[in-house]
N, C-alpha and C positions, 0 to 999 in steps of 0.2 A: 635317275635323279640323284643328287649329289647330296651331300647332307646338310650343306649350307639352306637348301631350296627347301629338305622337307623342315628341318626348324623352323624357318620363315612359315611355310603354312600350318606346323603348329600354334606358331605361335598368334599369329591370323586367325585362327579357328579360337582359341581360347579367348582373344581381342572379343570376337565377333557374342561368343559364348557368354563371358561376361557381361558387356552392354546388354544382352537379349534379355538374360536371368535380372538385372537389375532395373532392366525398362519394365519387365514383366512385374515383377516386384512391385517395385510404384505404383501400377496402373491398378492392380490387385489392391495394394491395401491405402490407397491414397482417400478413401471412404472409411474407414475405419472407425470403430467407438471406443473412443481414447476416453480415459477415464478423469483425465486431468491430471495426471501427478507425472510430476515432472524425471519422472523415470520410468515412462513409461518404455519399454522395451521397441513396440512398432516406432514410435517415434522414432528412438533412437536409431533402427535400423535405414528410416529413410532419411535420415541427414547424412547417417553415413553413406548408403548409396549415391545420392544426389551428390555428394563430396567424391565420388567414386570415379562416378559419369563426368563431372568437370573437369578432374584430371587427365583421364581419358582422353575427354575432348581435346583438350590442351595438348596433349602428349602427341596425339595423332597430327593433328592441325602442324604443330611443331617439326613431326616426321617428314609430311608433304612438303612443307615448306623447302625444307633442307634438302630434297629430293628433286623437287624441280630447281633450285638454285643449281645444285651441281651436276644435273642432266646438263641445263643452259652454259654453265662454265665446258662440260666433255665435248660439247656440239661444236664452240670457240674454238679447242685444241685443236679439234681435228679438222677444221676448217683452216685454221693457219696452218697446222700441217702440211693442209691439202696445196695450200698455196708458197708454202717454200717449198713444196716439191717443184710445181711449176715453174717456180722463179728462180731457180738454182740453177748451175751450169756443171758439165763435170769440172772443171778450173774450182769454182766454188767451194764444189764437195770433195776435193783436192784426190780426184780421181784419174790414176795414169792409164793410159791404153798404148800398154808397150807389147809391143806381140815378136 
């Protein structure tokens, strides 16, 4: 494996880690007995989670997008590629066959 590929599943694993640890979070203390004062610590830790998770969301959703756009654009290249090879002549590709 090359090192581009294990970063990428670093970094996938850490993605995947986060959301888990922060969904887990939530679900845990989203019952809570908040005392009312407005600093309260859990509070504040789930706004910031939930602030965490939407970026996240965003970011990824963002990733895909841009992912499939430019799969769809390589598919094109090498589809036209495929078809000025076909449609080419050696004259064209100004190739001599002098022997």
């Amino acid at each position: 494996m090359n090192r581009r590929r294990i970063c990428a599943l670093l970094l996938c694993a850490a993605l995947v880690l986060v959301l888990s640890v922060s969904a887990a979070f939530l679900a845990v203390e989203a019952d809570h007995d908040c005392c009312g004062d407005e600093h309260c610590p859990v509070c504040r830790m789930i706004a910031v989670n939930i602030r965490v998770l939407k970026a996240l969301t965003l970011a990824v959703f963002a990733l895909l997008l841009s992912r499939i756009l430019l799969s769809g654009q390589s598919a094109r290249r090498r589809q036209e590629r495929r078809e000025a090879f076909r449609s080419g002549t050696l004259v064209s590709w100004k190739i001599r066959l002098d022997d």
